[in-house]
C-alpha positions in Angstrom: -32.4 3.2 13.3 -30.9 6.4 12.0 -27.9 7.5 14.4 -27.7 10.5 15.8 -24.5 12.6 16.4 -24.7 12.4 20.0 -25.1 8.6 19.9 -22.5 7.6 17.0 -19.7 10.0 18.2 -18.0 7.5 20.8 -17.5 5.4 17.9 -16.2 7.7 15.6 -13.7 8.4 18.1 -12.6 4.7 18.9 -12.4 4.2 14.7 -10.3 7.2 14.9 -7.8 6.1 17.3 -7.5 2.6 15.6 -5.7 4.4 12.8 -2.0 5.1 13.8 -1.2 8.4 12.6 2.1 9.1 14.4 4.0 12.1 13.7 7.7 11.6 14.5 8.4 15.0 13.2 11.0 13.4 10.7 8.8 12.1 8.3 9.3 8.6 9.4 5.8 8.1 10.8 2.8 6.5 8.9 1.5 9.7 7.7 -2.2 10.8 8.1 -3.8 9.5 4.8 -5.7 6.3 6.7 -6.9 8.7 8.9 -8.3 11.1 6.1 -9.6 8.3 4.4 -11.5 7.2 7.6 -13.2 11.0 7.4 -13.3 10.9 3.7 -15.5 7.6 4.1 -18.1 8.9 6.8 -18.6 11.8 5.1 -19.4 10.3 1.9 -22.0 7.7 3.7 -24.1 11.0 3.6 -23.6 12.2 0.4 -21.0 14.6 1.5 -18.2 15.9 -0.8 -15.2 16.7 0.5 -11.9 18.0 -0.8 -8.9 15.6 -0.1 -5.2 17.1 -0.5 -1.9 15.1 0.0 1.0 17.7 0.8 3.4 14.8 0.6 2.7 11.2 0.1 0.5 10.1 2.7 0.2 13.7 4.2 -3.5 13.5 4.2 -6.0 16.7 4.3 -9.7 16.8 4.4 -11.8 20.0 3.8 -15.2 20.4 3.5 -17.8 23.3 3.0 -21.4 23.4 4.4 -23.6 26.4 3.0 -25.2 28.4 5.5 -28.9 30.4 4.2 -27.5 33.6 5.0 -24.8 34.2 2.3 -23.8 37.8 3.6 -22.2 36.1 6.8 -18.7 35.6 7.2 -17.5 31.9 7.3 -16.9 29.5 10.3 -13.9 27.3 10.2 -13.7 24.1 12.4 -10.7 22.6 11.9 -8.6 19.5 14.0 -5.4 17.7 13.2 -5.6 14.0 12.4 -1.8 13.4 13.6 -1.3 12.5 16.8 2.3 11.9 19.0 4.1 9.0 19.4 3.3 6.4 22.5 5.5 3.8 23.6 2.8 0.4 23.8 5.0 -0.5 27.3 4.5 2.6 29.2 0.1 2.1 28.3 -2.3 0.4 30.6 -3.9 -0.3 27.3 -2.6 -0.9 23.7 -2.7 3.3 22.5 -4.0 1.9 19.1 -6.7 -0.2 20.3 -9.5 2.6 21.0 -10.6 0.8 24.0 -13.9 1.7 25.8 -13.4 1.7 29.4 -15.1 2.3 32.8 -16.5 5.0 30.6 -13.6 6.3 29.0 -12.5 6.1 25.7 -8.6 5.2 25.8 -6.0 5.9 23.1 -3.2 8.3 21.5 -5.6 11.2 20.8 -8.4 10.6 23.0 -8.3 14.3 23.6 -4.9 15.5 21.0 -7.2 16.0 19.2 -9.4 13.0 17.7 -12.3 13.6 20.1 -12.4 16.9 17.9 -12.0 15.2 15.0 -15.0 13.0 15.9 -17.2 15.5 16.8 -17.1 17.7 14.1 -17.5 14.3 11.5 -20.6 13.4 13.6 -22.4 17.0 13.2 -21.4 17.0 9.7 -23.4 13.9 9.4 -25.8 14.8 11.1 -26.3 17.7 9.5 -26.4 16.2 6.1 -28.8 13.4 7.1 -31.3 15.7 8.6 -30.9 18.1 6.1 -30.6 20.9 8.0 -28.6 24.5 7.2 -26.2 26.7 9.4 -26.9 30.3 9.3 -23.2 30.7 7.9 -21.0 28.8 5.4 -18.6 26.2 7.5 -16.0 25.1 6.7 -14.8 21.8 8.6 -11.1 21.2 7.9 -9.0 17.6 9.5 -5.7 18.6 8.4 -2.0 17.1 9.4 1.3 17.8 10.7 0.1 19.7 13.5 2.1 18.3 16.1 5.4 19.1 14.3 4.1 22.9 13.1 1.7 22.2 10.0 4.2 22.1 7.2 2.2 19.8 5.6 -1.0 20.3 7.2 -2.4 24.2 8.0 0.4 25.9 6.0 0.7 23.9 3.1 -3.0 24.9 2.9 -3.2 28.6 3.0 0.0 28.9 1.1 -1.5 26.5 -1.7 -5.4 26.2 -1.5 -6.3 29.9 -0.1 -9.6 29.8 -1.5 -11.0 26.7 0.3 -11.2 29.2 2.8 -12.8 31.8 0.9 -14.6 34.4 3.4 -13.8 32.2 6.4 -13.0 35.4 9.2 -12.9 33.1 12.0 -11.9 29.9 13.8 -12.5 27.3 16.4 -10.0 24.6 17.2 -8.1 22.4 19.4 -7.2 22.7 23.6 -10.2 25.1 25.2 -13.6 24.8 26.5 -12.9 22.4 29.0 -14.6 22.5 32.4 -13.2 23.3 35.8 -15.2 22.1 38.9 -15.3 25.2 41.7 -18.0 23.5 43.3 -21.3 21.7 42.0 -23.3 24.8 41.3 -20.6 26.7 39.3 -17.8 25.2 36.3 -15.5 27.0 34.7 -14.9 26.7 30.9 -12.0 27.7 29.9 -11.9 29.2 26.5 -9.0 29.6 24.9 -8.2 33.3 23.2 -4.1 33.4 23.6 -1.1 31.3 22.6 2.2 32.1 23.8 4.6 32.6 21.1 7.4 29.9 20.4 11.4 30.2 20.3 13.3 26.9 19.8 17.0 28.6 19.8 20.0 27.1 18.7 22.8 28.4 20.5 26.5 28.5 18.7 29.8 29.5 20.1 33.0 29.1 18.0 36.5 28.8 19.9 40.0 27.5 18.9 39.8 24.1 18.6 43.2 22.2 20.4 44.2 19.9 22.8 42.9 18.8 25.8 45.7 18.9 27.4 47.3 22.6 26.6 45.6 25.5 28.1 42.7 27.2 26.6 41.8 30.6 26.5 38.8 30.2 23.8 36.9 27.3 25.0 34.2 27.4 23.1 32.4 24.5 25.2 32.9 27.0 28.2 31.2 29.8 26.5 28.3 27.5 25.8 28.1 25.9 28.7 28.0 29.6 31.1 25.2 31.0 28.5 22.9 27.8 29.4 23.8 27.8 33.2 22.4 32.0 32.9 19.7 31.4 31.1 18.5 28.3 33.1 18.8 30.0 36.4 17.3 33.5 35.0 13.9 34.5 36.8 11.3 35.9 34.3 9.0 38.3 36.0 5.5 37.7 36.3 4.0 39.8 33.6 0.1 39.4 33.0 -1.2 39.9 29.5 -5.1 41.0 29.4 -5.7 37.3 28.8 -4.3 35.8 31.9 -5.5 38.7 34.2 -8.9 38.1 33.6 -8.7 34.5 34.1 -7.0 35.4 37.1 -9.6 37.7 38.0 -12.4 35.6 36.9 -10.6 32.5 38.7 -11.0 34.3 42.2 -13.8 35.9 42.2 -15.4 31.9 41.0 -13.6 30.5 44.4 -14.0 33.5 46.6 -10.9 34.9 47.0 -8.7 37.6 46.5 -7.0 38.8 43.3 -3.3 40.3 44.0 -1.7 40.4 40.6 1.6 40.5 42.3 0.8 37.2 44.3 -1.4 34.5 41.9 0.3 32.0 43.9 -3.7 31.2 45.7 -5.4 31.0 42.6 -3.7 28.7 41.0 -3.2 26.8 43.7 -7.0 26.5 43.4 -7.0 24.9 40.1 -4.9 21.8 40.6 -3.6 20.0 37.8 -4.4 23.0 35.3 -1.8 24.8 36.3 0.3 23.2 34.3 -1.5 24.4 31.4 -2.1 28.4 33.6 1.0 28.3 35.1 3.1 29.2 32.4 1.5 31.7 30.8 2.3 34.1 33.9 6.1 34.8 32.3 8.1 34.0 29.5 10.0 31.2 30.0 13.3 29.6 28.6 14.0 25.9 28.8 17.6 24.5 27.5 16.6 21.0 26.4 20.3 20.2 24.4 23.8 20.4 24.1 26.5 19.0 21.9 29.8 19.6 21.2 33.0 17.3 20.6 34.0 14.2 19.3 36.5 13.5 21.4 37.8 13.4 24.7 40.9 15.2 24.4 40.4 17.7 21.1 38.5 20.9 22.1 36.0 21.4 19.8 36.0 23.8 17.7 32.4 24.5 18.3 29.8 23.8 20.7 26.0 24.1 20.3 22.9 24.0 22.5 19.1 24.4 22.1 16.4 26.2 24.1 13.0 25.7 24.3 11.8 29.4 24.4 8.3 30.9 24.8 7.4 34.7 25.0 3.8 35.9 25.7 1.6 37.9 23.7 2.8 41.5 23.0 6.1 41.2 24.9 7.9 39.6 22.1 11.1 42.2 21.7 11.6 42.5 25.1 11.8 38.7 25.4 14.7 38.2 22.8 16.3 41.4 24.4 16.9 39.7 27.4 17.9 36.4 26.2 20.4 38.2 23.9 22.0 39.5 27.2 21.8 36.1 28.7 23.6 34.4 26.0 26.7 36.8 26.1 28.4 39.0 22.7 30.3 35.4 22.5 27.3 33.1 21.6 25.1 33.7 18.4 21.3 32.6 18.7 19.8 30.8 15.9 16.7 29.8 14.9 15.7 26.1 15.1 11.5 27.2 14.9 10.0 30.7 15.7 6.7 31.4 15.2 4.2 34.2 16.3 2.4 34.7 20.0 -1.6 35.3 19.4 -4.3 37.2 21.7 -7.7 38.3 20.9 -10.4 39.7 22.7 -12.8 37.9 24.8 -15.7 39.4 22.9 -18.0 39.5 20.0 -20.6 37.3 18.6 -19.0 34.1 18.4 -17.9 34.8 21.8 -21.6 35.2 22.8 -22.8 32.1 20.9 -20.2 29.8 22.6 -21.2 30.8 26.2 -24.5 30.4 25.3 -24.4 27.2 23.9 -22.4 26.0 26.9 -25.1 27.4 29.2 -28.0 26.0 27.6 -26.6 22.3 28.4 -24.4 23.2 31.3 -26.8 25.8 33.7 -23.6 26.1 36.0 -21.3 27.5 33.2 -19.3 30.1 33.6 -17.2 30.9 30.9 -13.5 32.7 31.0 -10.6 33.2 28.5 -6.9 31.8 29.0 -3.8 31.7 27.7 -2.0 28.7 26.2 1.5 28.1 27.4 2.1 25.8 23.9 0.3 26.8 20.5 -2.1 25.4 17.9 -2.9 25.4 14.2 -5.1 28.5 14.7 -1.8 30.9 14.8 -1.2 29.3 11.0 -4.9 30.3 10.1 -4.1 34.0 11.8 -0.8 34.6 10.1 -1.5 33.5 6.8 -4.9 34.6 6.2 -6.0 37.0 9.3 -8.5 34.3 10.5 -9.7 34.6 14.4 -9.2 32.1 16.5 -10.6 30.2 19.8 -9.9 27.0 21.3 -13.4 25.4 22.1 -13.5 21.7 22.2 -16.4 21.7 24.5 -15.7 18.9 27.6 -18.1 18.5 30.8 -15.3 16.9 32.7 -15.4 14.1 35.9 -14.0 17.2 38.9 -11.1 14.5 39.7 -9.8 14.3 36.3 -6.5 15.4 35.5 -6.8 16.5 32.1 -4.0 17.9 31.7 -1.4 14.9 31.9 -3.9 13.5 28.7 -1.7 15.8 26.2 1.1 13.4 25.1 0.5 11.5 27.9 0.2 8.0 29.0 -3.2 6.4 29.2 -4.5 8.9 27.5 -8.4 9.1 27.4 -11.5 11.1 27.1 -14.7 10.6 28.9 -17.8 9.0 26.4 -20.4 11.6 28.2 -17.9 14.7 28.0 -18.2 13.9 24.1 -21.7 13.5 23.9 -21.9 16.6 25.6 -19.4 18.3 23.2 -21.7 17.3 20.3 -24.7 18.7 22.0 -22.8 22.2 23.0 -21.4 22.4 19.2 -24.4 21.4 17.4 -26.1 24.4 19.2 -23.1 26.5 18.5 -22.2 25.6 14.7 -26.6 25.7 13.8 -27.2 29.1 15.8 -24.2 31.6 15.1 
């Protein structure tokens, strides 16, 4: 018997996961080249060409074009990461390689970051292919790596080096949105992703006199280091809503019946449980030191004396952001860049908009769909910056109401339900055939 998408996606999944493509962010990991040849396979079972690109030995990349019978259409592009995060084996109710099946679950690093995706979209494109059926627009289905240390060798070695694989291609769905959120069991939110906050890893550097420990000191330059961290730990950002995150606020309320005081979110997102660690941050910029060294000694003052902090500024607010933090920081600390990429936010509007809350409705009558902000950031800000491409997160999940999906991101026991994928196949097929 002939599978279907809905039917073989579980076990695209599990083969997925089998394939350990850590990304230590060093270059030490395995590299995502098994995993691309896993896709490369499947996709050839159906007589499907595909374009495979090494950025670096073993840096695997798989892109793909479907023609669509209506040529004057812009292009779609569907794109996942085939790298996943690290897991430690001991911390795992399960082995994180193994791509166990369980109590309906489907267990393993990148259940949902993102090989669920990456399974989805290689079971439509089958499907597609074995039925021979046509979208209305060219799409073009990308499994690319390096996401999880910023695309070097994944989204941006693409668009600097291949631009014309994504020839016409105007705008994107990817990774970390469409995702349900129980309110009660006549109404679920799906939350759509439409803004990332931008991302700031600082290295901070003072410079002193170097000496002994045990003369006195004027131009400690441990000291200066160590009071710019304590400010900027302790500093309160404001709340500040960007058009994203008030309507989600807004929508979020009126969904539960309550209130909407911009000053005071506090109630609504007390409403959405675990999520708020994916809401909760996109209220404010915020600034997180995560490192400090200096020294090599315990009586010679260093010389110098560095730390690094985690910073994230939201969409549209970026100046004022490193304004502040440059006051923070003091006229005796320089700021450095370790990583700094852009914030993104687009409109919750438009066709493709349209298409996806349709889709979602037709197999979901209680959807209600509503855009939100991303407190981290995917391969669609690559895709915006490099080439002006649109993008969404819409990995469409009917999720269990007592799930806590958000600990599955680089989590332990990480795992995605087998029905929330079948119903992302179903959701997408309608989606990627109809728009």
């Amino acid at each position: 018997m002939i599978p279907t998408a809905e039917n073989e996606v579980a076990d695209l999944c599990v083969e997925l996961i089998k394939v350990d493509s850590s990304n230590y962010g060093d270059g030490s990991g395995p590299g995502e080249r098994a995993a691309a040849e896993v896709v490369m396979a499947r996709l050839a079972e159906v007589g499907i060409d595909a374009t495979y690109i090494e950025s670096e030995p073993g840096r695997g990349n798989v892109i793909t074009r479907i023609e669509g019978t209506d040529p004057s259409l812009p292009a779609l592009l569907v794109h996942g990461h085939l790298d996943v995060v690290p897991a430690n084996a001991a911390d795992w109710t399960v082995d994180p390689f193994a791509g166990e099946v369980r109590d309906g679950y489907i267990w393993g690093r990148g259940a949902v970051d993102m090989k669920d995706m990456d399974a989805m979209m290689l079971a439509l494109v089958r499907r597609l292919a074995r039925d021979g059926r046509r979208p209305r627009r060219d799409l073009v289905f990308a499994w690319v790596a390096d996401e999880e240390a910023g695309g070097v060798y994944g989204a941006k070695y693409l668009t600097k080096n291949h631009p014309e694989l994504f020839e016409g291609v105007t705008e994107a769905i990817s990774e970390v949105g469409g995702y349900s959120l129980e309110v009660d069991p006549s109404l679920r939110l799906y939350l759509i992703e439409t803004a990332q906050k931008g991302l700031a890893w600082m290295k901070l550097v003072a410079d002193g006199t170097a000496g002994h420990g045990s003369m006195l000191n004027s131009d400690n330059a441990v000291t200066e280091v160590a009071k710019a961290v304590a400010r900027i730990g302790a500093h309160e950002w404001p709340i500040t809503l960007t058009p994203t995150v008030h309507r989600f606020l807004s929508e979020t309320a009126d969904a539960f019946g309550l209130p909407f005081d911009e000053h005071d979110p506090a109630p609504i997102l007390d409403k959405i449980g675990p999520l708020i660690r994916f809401v909760g941050a996109t209220l404010s910029h915020t600034t997180n030191p995560t490192q400090l060294g200096a020294g090599y000694k315990s009586n010679v003052i260093p010389g110098q004396a560095t730390a690094v902090v985690d910073g994230r500024f939201l969409p549209g607010h970026e100046e004022e952001f490193f304004k502040t933090v440059d006051s923070l920081i003091g006229p005796k600390v320089r700021r450095e860049f370790v990583h700094h990429d852009i914030a993104l936010e687009t409109g919750f509007d438009g066709a493709l908009v349209e298409s996806m809350i349709a889709a979602l409705k037709a197999e979901d009558p209680t959807a209600r769909a509503v855009p939100y902000c991303m407190s981290g950031g995917t391969d669609n800000k690559t895709f915006f910056a490099d080439l002006g491409v649109r993008g969404f997160g819409f990995v469409p999940l009917r999720l269990p109401a007592d799930m806590d999906f958000a600990s599955m991101f680089h989590g332990v026991d990480e795992r995605v339900p087998v029905e929330a994928l079948r119903f992302g196949v179903r959701v997408l097929d309608r989606l990627l055939l109809n728009y």
